[in-house]
N, C-alpha and C positions, 0 to 999 in steps of 0.2 A: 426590295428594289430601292437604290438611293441615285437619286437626282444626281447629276453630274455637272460642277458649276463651269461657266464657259460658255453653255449653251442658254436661248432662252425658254424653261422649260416652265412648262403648267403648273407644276407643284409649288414655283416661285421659294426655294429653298436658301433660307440665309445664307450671306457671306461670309466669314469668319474676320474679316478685317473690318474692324467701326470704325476707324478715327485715324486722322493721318497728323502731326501737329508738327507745324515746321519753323526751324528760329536761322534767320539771314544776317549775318555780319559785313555790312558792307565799306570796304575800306577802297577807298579809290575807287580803282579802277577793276577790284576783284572783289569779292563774295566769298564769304565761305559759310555753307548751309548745312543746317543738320536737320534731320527728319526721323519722325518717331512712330513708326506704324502699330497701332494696335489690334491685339487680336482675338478671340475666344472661341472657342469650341464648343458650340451650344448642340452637337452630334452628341450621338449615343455609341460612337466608338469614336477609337483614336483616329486624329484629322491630321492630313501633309495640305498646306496651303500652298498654292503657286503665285506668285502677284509677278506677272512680268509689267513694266513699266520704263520710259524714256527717260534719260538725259540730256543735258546739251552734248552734242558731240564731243566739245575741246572741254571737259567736264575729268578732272582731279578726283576718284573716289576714295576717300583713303583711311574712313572708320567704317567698324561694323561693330556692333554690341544687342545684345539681348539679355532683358530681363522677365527671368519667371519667379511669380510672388515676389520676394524683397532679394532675388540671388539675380546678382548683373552676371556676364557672362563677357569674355570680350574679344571676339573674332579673331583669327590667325589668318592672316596675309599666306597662304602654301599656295605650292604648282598645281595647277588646278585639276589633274588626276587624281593626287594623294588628297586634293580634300576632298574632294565626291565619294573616294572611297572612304575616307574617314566620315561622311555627313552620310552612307549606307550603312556603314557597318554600325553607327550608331542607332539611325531609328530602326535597324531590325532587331534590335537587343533593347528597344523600349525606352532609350535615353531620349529627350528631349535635342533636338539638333535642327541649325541654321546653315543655308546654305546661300552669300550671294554672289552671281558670277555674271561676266558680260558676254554678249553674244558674240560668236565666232564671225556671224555674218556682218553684224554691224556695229561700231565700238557705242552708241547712242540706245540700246537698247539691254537693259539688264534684267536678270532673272532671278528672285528672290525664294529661295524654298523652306517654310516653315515645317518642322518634321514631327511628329509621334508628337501631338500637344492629347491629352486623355480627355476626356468628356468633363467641362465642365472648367476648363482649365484655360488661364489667360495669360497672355505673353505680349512685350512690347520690344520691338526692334526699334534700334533707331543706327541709321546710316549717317555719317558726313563724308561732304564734298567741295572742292573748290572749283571756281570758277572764273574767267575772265568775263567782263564786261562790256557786250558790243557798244561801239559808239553809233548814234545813231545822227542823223542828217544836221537833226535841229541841237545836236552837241550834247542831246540827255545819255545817260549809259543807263543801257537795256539791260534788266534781267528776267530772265523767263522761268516759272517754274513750270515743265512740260507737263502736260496732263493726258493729253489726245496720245494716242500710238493708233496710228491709220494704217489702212491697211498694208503689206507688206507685197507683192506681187514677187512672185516667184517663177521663171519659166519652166514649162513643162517637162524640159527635159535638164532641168539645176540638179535633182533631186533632192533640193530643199521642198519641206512642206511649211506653208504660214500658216500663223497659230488663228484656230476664232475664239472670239472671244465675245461674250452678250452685247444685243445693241442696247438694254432694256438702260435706266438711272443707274448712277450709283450711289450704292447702299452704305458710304460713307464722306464723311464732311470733313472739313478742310480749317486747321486752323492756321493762321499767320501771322509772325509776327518782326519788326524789322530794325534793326542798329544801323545808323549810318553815321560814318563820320570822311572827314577830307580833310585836306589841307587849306581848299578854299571853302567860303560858305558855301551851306548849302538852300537852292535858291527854291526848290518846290519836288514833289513826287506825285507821280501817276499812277493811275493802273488805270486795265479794262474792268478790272471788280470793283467793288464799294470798299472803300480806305476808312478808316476812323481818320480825324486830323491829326496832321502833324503834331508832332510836338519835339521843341527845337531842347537840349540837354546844356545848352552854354548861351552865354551871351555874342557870340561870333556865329552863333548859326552854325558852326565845322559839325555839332553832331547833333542827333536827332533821330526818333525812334517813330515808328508807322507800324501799324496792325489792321491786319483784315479785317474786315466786319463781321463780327459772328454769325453763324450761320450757312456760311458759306459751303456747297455742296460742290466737289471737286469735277465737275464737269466741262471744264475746257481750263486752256491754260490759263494760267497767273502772270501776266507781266509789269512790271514796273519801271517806270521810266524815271531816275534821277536826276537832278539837275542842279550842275557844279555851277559857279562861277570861273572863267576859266580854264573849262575843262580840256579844249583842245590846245594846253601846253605843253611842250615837253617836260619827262618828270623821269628820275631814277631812283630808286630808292634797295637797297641793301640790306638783306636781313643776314641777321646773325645766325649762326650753322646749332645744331642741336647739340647741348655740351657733352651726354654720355653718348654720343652716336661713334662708331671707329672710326678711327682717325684717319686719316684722308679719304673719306668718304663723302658723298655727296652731301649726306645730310648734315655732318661736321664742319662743312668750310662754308664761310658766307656766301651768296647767291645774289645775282645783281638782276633787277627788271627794269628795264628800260620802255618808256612808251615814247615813238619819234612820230612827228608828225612832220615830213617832208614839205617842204615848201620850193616851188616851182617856182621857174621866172615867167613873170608877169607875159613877154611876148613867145612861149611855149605856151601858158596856158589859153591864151587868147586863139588862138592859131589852130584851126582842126583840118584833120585830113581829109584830103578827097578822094581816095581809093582805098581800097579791101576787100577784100570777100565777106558779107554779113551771112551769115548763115544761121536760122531763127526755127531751133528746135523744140517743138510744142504739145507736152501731153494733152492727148488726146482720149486718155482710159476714163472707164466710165466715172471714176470717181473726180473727175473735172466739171459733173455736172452739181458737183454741191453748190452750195452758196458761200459767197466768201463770208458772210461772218453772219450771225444769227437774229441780227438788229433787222428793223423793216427798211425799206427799197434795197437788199443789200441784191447785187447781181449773183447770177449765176459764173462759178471759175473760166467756164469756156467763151462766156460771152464778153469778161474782162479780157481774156487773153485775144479776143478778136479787136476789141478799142484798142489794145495795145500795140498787135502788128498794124492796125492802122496807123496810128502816131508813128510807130518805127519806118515805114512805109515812104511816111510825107516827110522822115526828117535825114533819109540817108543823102549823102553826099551824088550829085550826079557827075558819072566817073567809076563808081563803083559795083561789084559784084554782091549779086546775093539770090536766096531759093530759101525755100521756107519747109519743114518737114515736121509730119504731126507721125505722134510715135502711141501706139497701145501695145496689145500682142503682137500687130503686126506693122508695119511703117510705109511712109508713102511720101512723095515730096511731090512740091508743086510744077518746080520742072526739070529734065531729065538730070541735068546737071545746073551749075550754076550761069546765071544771063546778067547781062550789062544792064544798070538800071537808066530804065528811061521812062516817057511818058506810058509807051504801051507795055513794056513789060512792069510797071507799076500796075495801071490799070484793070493785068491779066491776074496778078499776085490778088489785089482788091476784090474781084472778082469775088475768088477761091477764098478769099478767110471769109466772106461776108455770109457763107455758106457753112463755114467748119462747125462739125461734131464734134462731141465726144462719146466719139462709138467706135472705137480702136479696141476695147475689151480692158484685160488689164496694162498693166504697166511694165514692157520689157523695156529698158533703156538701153542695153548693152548692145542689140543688135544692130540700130539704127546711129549708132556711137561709129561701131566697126565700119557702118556703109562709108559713113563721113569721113572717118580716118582713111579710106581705099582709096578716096577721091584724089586726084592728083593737086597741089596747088598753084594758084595762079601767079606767075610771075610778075611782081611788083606789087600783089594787093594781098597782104598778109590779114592771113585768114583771122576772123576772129567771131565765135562760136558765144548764142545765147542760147541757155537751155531755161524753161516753164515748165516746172511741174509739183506734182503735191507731195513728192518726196516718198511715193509708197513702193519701194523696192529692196529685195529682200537681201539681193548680192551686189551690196553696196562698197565690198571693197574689192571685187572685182571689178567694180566701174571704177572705181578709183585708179585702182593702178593699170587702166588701162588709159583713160585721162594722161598718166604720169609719163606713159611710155611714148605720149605722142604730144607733149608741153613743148618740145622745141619746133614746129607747124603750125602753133596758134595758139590763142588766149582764148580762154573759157569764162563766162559770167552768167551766173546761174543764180536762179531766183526760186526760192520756196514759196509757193503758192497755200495758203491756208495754217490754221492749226495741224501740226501734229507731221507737216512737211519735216523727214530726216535732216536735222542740223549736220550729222556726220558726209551722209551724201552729201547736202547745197554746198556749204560751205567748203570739205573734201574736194570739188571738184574745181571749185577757183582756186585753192590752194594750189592744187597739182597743176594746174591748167595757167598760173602766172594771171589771173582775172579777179574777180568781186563779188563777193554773194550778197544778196539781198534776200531777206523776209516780210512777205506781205500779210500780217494777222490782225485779229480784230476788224475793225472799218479803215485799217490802212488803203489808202489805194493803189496798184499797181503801177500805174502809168509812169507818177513823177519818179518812183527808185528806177525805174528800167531805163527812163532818159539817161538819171545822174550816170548809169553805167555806158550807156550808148556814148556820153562823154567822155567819158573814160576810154571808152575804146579808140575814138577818135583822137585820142591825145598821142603822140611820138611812144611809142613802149622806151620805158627804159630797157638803159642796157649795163652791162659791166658792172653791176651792183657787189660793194665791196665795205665792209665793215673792220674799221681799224682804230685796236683800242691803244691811247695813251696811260698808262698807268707807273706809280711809282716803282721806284727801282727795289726790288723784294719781292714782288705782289704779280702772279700771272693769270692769266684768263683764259678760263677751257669753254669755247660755246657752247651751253645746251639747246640753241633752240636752231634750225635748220639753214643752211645758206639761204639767203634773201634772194626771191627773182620776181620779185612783182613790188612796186611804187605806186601809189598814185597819187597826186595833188591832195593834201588835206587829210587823207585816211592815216587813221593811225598807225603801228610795227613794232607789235611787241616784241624783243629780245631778251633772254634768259641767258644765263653764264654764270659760273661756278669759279669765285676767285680764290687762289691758295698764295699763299706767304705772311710775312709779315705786315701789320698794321698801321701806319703812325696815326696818332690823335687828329692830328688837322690833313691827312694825305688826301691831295683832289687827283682826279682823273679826268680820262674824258674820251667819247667814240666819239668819230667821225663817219659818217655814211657817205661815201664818194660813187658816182653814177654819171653818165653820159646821159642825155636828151636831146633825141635830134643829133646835132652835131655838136651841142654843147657842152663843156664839164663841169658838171654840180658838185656843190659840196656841202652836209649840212650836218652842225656840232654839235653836242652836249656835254656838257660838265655836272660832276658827281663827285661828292666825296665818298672817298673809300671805304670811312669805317663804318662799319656796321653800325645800323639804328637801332632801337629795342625790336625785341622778341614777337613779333606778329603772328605765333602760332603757326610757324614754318609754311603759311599760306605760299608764298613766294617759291618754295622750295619745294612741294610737291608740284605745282606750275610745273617751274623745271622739267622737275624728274616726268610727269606725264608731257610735256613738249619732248624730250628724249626717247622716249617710252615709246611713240608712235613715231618718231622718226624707225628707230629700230625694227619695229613691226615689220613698217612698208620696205627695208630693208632685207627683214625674212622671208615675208611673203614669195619675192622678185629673187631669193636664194634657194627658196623650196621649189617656186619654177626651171631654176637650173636645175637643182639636183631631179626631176622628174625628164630632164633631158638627158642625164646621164652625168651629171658634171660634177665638183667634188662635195658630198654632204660635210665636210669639215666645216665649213662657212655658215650651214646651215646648225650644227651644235653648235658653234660660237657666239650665236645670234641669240639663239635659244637660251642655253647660259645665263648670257647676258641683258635678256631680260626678265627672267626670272629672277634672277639676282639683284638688279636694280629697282624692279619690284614690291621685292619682301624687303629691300633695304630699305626706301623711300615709305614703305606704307602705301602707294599707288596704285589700284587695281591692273591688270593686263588683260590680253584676251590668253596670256598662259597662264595665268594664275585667277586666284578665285579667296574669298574671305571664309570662314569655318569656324564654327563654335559649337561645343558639344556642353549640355548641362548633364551632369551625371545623378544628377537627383533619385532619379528614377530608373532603376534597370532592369523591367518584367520587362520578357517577350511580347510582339505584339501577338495576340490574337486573334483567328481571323485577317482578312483584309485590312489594309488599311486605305481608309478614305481618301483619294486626292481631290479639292478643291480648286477650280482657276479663276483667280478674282479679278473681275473687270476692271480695265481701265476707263478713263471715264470717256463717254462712247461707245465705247469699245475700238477691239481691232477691227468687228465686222459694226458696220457704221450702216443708219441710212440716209444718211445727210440731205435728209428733209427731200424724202424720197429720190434718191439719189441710187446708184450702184453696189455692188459691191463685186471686188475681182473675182478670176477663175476659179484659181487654185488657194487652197486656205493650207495653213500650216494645222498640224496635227493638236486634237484636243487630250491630253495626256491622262489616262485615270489608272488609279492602281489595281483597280478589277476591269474585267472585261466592259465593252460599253455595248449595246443597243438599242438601236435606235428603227421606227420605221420608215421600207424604204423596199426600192424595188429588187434591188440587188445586194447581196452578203459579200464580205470582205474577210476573207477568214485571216485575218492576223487581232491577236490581240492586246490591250492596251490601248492602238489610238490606230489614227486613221489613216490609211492608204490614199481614199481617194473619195471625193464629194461626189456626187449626182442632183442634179436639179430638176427639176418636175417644172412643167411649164401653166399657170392656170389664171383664172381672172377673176375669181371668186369676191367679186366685190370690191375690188382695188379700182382705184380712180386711174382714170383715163390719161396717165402719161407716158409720153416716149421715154423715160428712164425704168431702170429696172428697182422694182421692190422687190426684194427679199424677205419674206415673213419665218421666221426659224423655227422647224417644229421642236419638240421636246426630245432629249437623247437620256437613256439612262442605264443606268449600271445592275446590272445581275451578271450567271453566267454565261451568257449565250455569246454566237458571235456578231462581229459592230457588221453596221450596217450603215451605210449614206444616209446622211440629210435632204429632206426636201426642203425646196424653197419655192415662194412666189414667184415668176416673170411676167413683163410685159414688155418684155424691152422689142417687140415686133409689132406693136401696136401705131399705126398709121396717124399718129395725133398732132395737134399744136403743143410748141412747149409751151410751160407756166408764162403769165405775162410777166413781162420784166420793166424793169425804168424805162424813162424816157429817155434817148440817147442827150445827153450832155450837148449844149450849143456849142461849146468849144472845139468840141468833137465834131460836129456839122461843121463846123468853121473849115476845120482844119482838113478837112475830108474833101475839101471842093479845091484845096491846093493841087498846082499841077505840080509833075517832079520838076519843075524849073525850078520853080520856088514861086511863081507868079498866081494870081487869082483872074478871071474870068469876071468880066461885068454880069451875073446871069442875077435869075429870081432866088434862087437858093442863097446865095450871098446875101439880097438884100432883104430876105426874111432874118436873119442872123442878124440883122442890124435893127429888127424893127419898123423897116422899110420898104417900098415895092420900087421893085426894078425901075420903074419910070422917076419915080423921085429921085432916086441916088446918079439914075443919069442925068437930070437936069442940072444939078448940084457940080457938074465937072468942070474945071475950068477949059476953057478951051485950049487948041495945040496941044491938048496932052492927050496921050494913048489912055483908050479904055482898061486898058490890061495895067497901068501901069496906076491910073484913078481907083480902081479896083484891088490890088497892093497894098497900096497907100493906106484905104481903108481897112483892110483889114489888120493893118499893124499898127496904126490908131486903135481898133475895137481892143486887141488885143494887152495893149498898155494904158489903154482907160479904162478896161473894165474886167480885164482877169489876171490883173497885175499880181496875182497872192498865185495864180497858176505857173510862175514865168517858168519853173523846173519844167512845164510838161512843154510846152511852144516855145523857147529858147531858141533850139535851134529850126524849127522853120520859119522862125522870121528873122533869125540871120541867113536861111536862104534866101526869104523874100528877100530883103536888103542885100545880098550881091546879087539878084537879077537886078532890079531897081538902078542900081550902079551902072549895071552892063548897057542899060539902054539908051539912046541918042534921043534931044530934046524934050522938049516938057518941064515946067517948073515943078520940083519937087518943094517947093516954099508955097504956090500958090497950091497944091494938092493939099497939104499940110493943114494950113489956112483954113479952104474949106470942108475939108474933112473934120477937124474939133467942130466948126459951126453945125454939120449936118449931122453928127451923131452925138454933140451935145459933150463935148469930153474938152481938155484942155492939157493937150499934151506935146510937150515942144520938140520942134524937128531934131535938134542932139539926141534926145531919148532914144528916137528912132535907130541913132546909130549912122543915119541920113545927111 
C-alpha cells in the first residue's frame, strides 16, 4: 500500500521536489526569471511527480530544460497533443520524460509533470519566464513570485473537477537571488521576506543585485518592490530581432515597447462626476473568512471588505445609482434592482454590510456576472462595476470572455483580495471590462487602492482612443499589442509592435496617443529612435509574442463559440494555426501547445505501476487559513494506481475522483463559526476510490474570533451623512477626544451646528490623518461642497476656533474652503 501525495496522510510520505532556486533579471520595467526545481526519488519503484503551481497571469514562459546526472535535456515548444503523447509514449518505454503545459481553464496556472525518474535517482528542471512589472501607487514596480494557488471553485454543473492538494508545510525552501539594473538610479528594494542588503554594482546606482535570506521556506508569496528614480516617465526602447530566426518573422525584426503614461488636464482631473450606477460586487465564499495577511491584528477578508463598502458608501456622489451584491454558490443583492442614493437608501445599504457573511459556500462568479449583465441600464448614469474577491475560480476564461462581450455597458475594477488571488481573472477582467485592477497582499490595506479606483471611475471615461505612429520613410509598424480602450490619469500603457524595413543610424520616431475627455481633445507624444539597442535576451520580444498570443486565444475562444452555433470552422483552423505557429516560433508557451523533453538514457519498461506524486504548493490548493474554509467541490487527485481511501460511499471509477463527501463532526475542534476541514489519509492499492471525510462546524451558533478595533477614521467617517455633512452628536466628539458639551461650547455663534460640526471634522481630518488623504479625499470634498451650499455662518471664524479646540493648525485654503 503506497501513500498518495496531495492528500494529508498519516504515513507523512516524502515529497520528491527539495529545493526550488530562482535568479530574477530585472531590466526596467520587465523581469525575466529563471527557476530551477529539484528533485529525487527516494521510492522504491519508479516516480511520475506532479507539481502544479501559479504564474503571473500576463507572464511570457518561454524555456524548459532538464537535467539528469550531468546530461541537460532541453524542452521542445510542440502542440500540445503531440507532446503528451510523445511525454506517454516515453515513460511507458522507461525513458526519463518532462512534461510542462498550462491550464485550459486559466492561462496563470501551470502543470509540471516529471516522468519514470527510477529509485534513487535525481533530476533538476529549470523553467524561464518573462514578465512585466506592475507599477504601483508609491511609483515602486512590483514583482511577485507566486507561491499560494487558492482554492479553485468549480460550479457543479462545469464538469470541471479542482485539484486538492495538502494543507500540511512545505517540504521544500526557497532560494533567491536578484540583478537589477535601469536607466535611472536605483533608489531602494523591498520585499515581505527578509532581503540580505543591497548591494549597488556601479557608481550611478543603475545596477545592483539582492538575495533572499537563506533559509527561506516557500510558503506564501515573494514580492519585491523596486524603486526607480523617475520611474513614472515615458520610455521606449527597441530591441534587436534574433539574427538566425526566418526572415520576416516575428522573432527577426526588431520590436518596440513603449511605456505611456498619460497625462490629463489639470480641470478634467479635478472635476468628478455626479451620476452612475455603482454596482459593488462582493465575495462572499467561505474562503473570505481568512485573514488578510499572517502578521498580528491582521483583520479577517470579510470584515475588510465591510470597512470598505462603508468608505465607498460615504464617498459616492449624491445623484447617483447603486446596490450592492455578495456572491458564493449562490447570489443575492441588497435591493431588488438598483436605488438613487440618498440619506435612507444609504442608511438601509449600512445596515446590511454591518451584518455581511461570508457564507455564500464556494465561489461561482459567472452566475451573478449574468444577473448584472440582464439588468437593463440607466439612462445618463453609465454603469460602472466593482468586483472583491480572492480570485478562487476555476472557469476564469469564461468569465473573461463574458466580461468582453458586455465592455461596451460598463467598466469593470476589480481587486484581488489576499495571497494567491488569480492575476489572470483580477486583472483579465479590467482588461476586458475598459477598468483597473488592484492587488491587496501582505499588510497592504484595502481601502486606500479601492478609493484611487472609485477615482477613476468618477473621472469622464475616455473615448476614441487612437494610436498613430510617425516613423521614417522605409520602416513600418505592425501592432502586437491590442487596440487601447481604457486611459487613466498617471497609470501606465504598455504597447508592443513589430518594425520591418530599413534602419538608418540616427532615424527618430514617434507615437502619438490621441483621445477625447469629456468634451475635450487630448493629445500625448513620444519620441524614440528607431534603431535597435543591444540584445536584451529577446525579453521584449516574447512580451510581444505573448501580448499577441492572448489576444488570438480570446479570438478563438468567441470563434469555437460560433462554430458550436453552426457557423463556419474555417476561422476556427486559422486561429488555431496561428497560434500554434506563432508559438513554437517565439518560444511562448500557449494554452495549444505544451514544452517536451525526452532523456533517452534509459529504456526498460516500466514495471508494475508507476507511482504518481502531487507536490504541494505552499499552503496548498486546500488551505485552512487560520481556520478558515475550504470550497465544495475539489478538483481530482490524479494517481497512476487505483486510490482508497475511507469513507461512506465507493466511486467505482479509477485513477481519481468523481466526487468528495464530507462527514459532519466536532471532535475537539474549537468553537468557530468557520469551517475546519481536517483531511483524512487516502491511499493507493487495488481497490476502488472512495470520498474523503472532512471536519465541519460550519453550523455551530458561535461568536467570530475577536478582531481589531475599528479604526477612528472609520468612526469618523461612518457618522457622515450622504450630504456630505456631520451632525453635532457624542460619537463625533469622542473622535475628537471631546464630549458633546465642550465641542458645543467652542461654536462661534450665528453658525449652524451641522455646519460647526463639518468644519471640524475636516480640520480632524487634515491635522491628524493627513498620510490617510487617499482613503477620505473624496468625503471631504463632499463635506466641502455642502459647506458651500449653505447660507450664513463665518466659515473663517469656524476655522479659527476649530485649530484652537482640537489643538491642530490648519489654514482655511487647505480646506479647499
Amino acid at each position: 500500500m503506497v501513500n498518495c501525495w496531495g492528500l494529508l496522510t498519516e504515513k507523512n510520505e516524502p515529497v520528491p521536489l527539495k529545493q526550488v532556486e530562482v535568479e530574477v533579471q530585472v531590466r526596467g520595467h520587465v523581469a525575466s526569471v529563471s527557476s530551477t526545481l529539484q528533485y529525487e526519488n527516494k521510492e522504491e519503484r519508479p516516480l511520475e511527480a506532479i507539481f502544479v503551481f501559479p504564474l503571473e497571469g500576463d507572464t511570457a514562459l518561454c524555456h524548459f530544460s532538464a537535467k539528469i546526472g550531468e546530461t541537460e535535456v532541453v524542452a521542445e515548444l510542440q502542440e500540445k497533443q503531440k507532446a503528451k503523447e510523445r511525454y506517454d509514449d516515453a515513460i511507458s518505454s522507461g525513458q526519463q520524460a518532462f512534461l510542462l503545459e498550462e491550464s485550459e481553464e486559466s492561462p496563470d496556472v501551470f502543470q509540471l509533470s516529471v516522468g519514470s525518474l527510477p529509485p534513487g535517482e535525481k533530476a533538476s528542471v529549470t523553467l524561464s519566464y518573462v514578465t512585466e512589472l506592475a507599477v504601483q501607487a508609491d511609483e515602486a514596480l512590483r514583482f511577485c513570485l507566486p507561491a499560494v494557488l487558492n482554492p479553485r471553485y468549480a460550479p457543479q454543473d462545469s464538469g470541471s473537477v479542482p485539484q486538492v492538494t495538502s494543507a500540511r508545510s512545505v517540504p521544500y525552501t526557497l532560494s533567491l537571488s536578484v540583478q537589477l539594473s535601469s536607466p535611472s538610479p536605483i533608489s531602494k528594494v523591498e520585499s515581505n521576506c527578509p532581503l540580505e542588503p543591497l548591494k549597488y554594482l556601479n557608481t550611478e546606482k543603475t545596477q545592483a543585485t539582492v538575495n533572499l535570506s537563506p533559509g527561506h521556506t516557500f510558503d506564501r508569496d515573494v514580492e519585491l518592490l523596486a524603486y526607480y528614480s523617475g520611474a513614472h516617465q515615458p520610455t521606449a526602447i527597441v530591441e534587436m530581432g534574433q539574427p538566425n530566426a526566418k526572415s520576416g518573422s516575428l522573432m527577426a525584426d526588431p520590436v518596440v515597447m513603449l511605456s505611456l503614461y498619460p497625462e490629463f488636464p489639470a480641470a478634467v482631473t479635478s472635476s468628478l462626476a455626479s451620476c452612475g450606477e455603482f454596482l459593488f460586487l462582493v465575495d462572499r465564499s467561505g474562503s473570505m473568512r481568512c485573514k488578510m495577511h499572517s502578521g498580528p491584528g491582521a483583520q479577517l477578508r470579510i470584515h475588510s471588505a465591510r470597512d470598505t463598502l462603508l468608505l465607498l458608501l460615504k464617498s459616492l456622489p449624491i445623484g447617483c445609482f447603486f446596490n450592492i451584491y455578495g456572491f458564493g454558490s449562490t447570489h443575492d443583492s441588497f435591493f431588488p434592482k438598483s436605488v438613487e442614493y440618498s440619506q435612507e437608501s444609504m442608511d438601509q445599504a449600512l445596515e446590511k454590510v454591518g451584518v455581511m457573511q461570508a457564507d455564500l459556500g464556494g465561489t461561482e462568479i459567472l452566475s451573478p456576472l449574468k444577473h448584472i449583465y440582464s439588468q437593463p441600464c440607466l439612462p445618463g448614469h453609465p454603469r460602472q462595476l466593482f468586483i472583491f474577491t480572492d480570485g478562487e475560480v476555476w472557469n476564469t476564461k469564461e468569465v473573461l470572455d463574458l466580461v468582453k462581450r458586455n465592455a461596451l455597458s460598463h467598466r469593470c475594477f476589480s481587486f484581488g483580495i489576499g495571497e494567491g488571488a488569480s492575476t489572470a481573472l483580477i486583472k483579465g477582467m479590467a482588461k476586458e471590462g475598459s477598468g483597473h485592477a488592484q492587488f491587496i497582499t501582505g499588510t497592504d490595506r484595502l481601502q486606500p487602492k479601492v478609493m484611487q479606483s472609485l477615482r477613476f471611475a468618477l473621472q469622464p471615461a475616455v473615448k476614441d482612443i487612437a494610436v498613430k505612429w510617425n516613423v521614417p520613410q522605409g520602416v513600418s509598424v505592425t501592432p502586437l499589442s491590442p487596440p487601447m480602450n481604457v486611459l487613466f490619469q498617471g497609470q501606465r500603457s504598455l504597447l508592443y509592435a513589430e518594425l520591418t524595413g530599413q534602419f538608418a543610424e540616427a532615424a527618430e520616431g514617434s507615437v502619438s496617443v490621441q483621445y477625447h475627455l469629456g468634451e475635450q481633445s487630448v493629445q500625448n507624444q513620444l519620441s524614440f529612435s528607431v534603431k535597435p539597442g543591444e540584445n536584451t535576451g529577446l525579453t521584449i520580444h516574447r512580451l510581444g509574442a505573448r501580448t499577441l498570443i492572448r489576444t488570438l486565444e480570446t479570438e478563438l475562444r468567441t470563434a469555437e463559440q460560433d462554430e458550436q452555433e453552426g457557423r463556419s470552422k474555417k476561422e476556427v483552423e486559422r486561429l488555431r494555426k496561428r497560434v500554434i505557429e506563432l508559438s513554437v516560433q517565439s518560444g511562448v508557451s500557449s494554452v495549444l501547445t505544451a514544452f517536451v523533453a525526452v532523456h533517452a538514457g534509459s529504456s526498460e519498461p516500466v514495471k508494475g505501476s508507476l507511482v504518481r506524486r502531487h507536490v504541494p504548493t505552499p499552503r496548498g490548493i486546500l488551505m485552512r487559513c487560520g481556520g478558515g474554509p475550504v470550497p465544495n467541490v475539489y478538483r481530482s487527485l490524479a494517481c497512476a494506481g487505483p486510490i482508497n481511501a475511507g469513507g461512506p460511499r465507493k466511486v467505482k471509477k479509477k485513477g481519481f475522483f468523481r466526487s468528495l463527501k464530507f462527514k459532519c463532526a466536532s471532535a475537539g475542534a474549537p468553537p468557530r463559526p468557520t469551517r475546519n476541514f481536517q483531511m483524512l489519509s487516502i491511499s493507493c492499492d487495488d481497490s476502488e476510490i472512495e470520498p474523503v471525510s472532512f471536519t465541519s462546524h460550519a453550523d455551530m451558533e458561535v461568536p467570530e474570533p475577536p478582531q481589531p478595533p475599528k479604526d477612528v477614521l472609520l468612526q469618523l467617517i461612518s457618522l457622515q451623512k450622504a450630504s456630505g455633512s456631520w451632525d453635532l452628536v457624542a460619537e463625533l466628539a469622542e473622535v475628537f477626544g471631546k464630549t458633546e458639551e465642550e465641542v458645543a461650547k467652542q461654536k462661534p455663534s450665528q453658525v449652524d451646528s451641522g455646519v460647526w460640526a463639518t468644519v471640524l471634522a475636516l480640520l480632524w481630518l487634515h491635522g491628524f490623518r493627513q498620510e490617510d488623504e487617499d482613503e477620505w479625499q473624496l468625503v471631504a470634498m463632499k463635506a466641502v461642497s455642502w459647506i458651500r451650499a449653505q447660507k450664513g455662518g463665518s466659515v473663517s471664524q469656524c476655522v479659527q476656533a476649530g485649530n484652537a479646540l482640537l489643538g491642530c493648525q490648519v489654514q482655511q485654503g487647505t480646506l479647499g474652503l
